[in-house]
MMTF fields as JSON, N, C-alpha, C and O atoms, coordinates in Angstrom:
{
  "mmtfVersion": "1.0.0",
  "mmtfProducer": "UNKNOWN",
  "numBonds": 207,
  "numAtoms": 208,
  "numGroups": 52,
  "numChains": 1,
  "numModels": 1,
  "chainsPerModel": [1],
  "groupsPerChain": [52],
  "chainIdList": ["A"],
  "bondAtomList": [4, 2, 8, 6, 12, 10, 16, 14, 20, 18, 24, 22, 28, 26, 32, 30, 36, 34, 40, 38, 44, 42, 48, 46, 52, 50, 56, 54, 60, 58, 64, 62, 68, 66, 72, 70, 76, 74, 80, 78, 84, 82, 88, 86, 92, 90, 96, 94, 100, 98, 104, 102, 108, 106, 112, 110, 116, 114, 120, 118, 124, 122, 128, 126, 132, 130, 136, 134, 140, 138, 144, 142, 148, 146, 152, 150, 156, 154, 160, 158, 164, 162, 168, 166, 172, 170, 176, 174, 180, 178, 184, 182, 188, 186, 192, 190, 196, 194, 200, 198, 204, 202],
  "bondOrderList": [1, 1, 1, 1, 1, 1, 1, 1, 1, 1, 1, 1, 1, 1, 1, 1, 1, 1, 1, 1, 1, 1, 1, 1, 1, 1, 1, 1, 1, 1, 1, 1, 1, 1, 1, 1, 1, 1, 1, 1, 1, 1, 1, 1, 1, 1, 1, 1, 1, 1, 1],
  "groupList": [{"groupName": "UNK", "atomNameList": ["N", "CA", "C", "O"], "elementList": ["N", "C", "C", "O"], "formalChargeList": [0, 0, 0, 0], "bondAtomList": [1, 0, 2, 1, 3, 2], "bondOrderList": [1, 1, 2], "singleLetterCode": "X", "chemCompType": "L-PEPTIDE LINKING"}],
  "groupTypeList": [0, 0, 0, 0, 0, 0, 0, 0, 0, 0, 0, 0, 0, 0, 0, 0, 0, 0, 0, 0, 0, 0, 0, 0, 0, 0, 0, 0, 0, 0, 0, 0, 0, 0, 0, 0, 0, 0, 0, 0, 0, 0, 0, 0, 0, 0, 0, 0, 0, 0, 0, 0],
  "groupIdList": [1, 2, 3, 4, 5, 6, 7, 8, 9, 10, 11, 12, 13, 14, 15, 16, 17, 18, 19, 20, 21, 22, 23, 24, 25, 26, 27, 28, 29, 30, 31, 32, 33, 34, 35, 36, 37, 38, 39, 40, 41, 42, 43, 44, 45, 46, 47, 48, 49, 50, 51, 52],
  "secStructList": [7, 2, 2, 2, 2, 2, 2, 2, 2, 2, 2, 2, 2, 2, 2, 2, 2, 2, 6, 7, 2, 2, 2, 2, 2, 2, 2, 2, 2, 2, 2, 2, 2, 2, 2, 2, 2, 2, 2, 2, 2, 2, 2, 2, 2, 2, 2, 2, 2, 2, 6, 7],
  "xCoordList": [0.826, 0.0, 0.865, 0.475, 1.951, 3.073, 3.638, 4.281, 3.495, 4.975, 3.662, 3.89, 2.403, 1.828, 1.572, 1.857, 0.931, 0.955, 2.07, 1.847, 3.268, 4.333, 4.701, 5.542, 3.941, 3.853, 2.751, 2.692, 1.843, 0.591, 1.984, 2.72, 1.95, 2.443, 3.808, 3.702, 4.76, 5.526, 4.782, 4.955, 4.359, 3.284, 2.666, 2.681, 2.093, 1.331, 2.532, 2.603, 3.358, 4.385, 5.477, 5.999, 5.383, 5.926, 5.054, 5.42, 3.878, 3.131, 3.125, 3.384, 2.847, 2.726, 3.972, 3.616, 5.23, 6.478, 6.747, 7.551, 5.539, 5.622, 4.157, 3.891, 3.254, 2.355, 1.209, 0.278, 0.818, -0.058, -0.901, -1.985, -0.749, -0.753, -2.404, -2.714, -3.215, -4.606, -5.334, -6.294, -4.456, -4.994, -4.674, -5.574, -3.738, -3.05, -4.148, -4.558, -4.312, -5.381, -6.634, -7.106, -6.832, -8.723, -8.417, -9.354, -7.334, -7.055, -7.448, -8.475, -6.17, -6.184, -7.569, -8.214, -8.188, -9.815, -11.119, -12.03, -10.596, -11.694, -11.453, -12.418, -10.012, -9.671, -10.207, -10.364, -10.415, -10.691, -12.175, -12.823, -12.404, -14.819, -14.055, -13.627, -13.979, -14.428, -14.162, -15.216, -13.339, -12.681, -13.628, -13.853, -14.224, -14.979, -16.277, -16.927, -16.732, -18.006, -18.288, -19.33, -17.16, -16.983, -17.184, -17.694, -16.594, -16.637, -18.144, -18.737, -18.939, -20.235, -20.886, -21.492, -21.029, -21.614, -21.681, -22.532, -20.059, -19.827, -20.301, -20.559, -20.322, -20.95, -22.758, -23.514, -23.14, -24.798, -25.264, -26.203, -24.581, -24.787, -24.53, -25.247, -23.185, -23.589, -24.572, -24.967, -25.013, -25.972, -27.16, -27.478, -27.537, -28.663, -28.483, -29.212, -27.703, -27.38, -27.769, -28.686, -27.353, -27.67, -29.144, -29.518, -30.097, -31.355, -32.233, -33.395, -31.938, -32.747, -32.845, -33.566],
  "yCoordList": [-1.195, 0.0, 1.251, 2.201, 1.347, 2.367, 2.548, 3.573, 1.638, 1.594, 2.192, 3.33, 1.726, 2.187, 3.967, 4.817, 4.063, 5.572, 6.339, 7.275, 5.753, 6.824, 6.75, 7.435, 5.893, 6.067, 6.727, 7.092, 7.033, 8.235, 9.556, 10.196, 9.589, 10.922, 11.161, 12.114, 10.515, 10.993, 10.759, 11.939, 10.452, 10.666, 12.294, 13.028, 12.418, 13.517, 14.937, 15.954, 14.133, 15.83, 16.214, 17.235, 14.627, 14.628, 15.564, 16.607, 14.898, 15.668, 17.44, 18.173, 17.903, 19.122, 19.611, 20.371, 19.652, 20.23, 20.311, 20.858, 19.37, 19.57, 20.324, 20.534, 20.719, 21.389, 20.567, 21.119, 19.582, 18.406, 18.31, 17.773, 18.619, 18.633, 18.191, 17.513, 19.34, 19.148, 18.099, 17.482, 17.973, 16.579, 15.477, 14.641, 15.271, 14.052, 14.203, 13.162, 14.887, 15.252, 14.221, 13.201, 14.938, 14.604, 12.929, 12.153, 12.517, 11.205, 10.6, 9.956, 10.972, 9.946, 10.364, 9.441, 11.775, 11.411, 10.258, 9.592, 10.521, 9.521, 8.039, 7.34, 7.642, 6.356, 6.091, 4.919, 6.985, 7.078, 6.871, 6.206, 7.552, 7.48, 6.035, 5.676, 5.4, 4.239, 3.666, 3.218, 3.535, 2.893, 2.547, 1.44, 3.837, 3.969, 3.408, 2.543, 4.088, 3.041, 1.393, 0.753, 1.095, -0.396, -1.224, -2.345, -0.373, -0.89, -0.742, -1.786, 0.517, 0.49, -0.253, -0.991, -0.363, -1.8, -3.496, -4.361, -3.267, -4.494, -4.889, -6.022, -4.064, -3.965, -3.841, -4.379, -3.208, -3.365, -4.685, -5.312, -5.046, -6.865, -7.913, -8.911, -7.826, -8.461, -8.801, -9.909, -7.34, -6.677, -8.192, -9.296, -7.169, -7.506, -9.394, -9.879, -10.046, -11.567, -11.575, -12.386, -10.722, -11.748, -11.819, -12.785, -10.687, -10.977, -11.42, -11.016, -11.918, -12.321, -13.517, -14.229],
  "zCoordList": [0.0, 0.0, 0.0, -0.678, 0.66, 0.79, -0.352, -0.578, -1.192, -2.537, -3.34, -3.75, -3.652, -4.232, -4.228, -5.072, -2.924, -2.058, -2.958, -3.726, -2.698, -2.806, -4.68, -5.263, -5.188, -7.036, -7.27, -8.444, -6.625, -7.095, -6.529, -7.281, -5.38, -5.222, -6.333, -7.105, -6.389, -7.175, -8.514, -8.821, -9.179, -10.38, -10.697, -11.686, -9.2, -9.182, -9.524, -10.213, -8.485, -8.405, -10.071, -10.517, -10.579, -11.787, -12.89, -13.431, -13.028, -13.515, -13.297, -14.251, -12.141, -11.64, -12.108, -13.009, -12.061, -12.95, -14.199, -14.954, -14.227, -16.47, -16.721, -17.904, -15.805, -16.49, -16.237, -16.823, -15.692, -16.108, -14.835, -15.065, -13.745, -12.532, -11.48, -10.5, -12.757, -12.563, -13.038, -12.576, -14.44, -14.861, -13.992, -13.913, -13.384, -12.772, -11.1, -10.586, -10.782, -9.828, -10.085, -9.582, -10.96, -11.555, -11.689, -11.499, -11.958, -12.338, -11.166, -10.951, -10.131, -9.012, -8.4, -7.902, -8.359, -8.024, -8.366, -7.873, -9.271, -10.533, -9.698, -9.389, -9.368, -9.597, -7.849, -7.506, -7.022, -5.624, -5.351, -4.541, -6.166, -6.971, -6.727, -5.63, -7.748, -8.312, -6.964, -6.512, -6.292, -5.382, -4.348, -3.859, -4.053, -3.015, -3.594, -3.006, -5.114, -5.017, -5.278, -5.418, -5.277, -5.527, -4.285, -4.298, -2.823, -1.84, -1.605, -1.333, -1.673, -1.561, -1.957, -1.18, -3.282, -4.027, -3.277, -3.073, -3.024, -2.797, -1.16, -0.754, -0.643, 1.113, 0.943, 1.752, 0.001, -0.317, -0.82, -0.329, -1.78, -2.349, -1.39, -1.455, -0.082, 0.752, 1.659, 2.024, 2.065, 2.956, 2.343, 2.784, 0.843, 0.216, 0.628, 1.493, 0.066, -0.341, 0.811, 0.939, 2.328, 3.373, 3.844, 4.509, 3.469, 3.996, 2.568, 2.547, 1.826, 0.921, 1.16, 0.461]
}
């Protein structure tokens, strides 16, 4: 999780010195959405599976 962590951030800061910075933002946002609604999903379908 750390090695990963620390390849978004240097990603991000790479980006940000060439100009790119906001884009590389919106990226790792997007990829954080998904992240998070996947866990939602996936915690509602249990939910659901268990009282059905």
């Amino acid at each position: 999780m750390l090695v990963l962590l620390s390849a978004v951030v240097v990603a991000v800061a790479g980006a940000s010195f060439t100009g790119h910075g906001s884009a590389a933002l919106a990226v790792v946002a997007a990829a954080l959405l998904t992240v998070a609604v996947e866990e939602l999903m996936r915690t509602v379908m249990r939910y659901w599976l268990r009282t059905v």
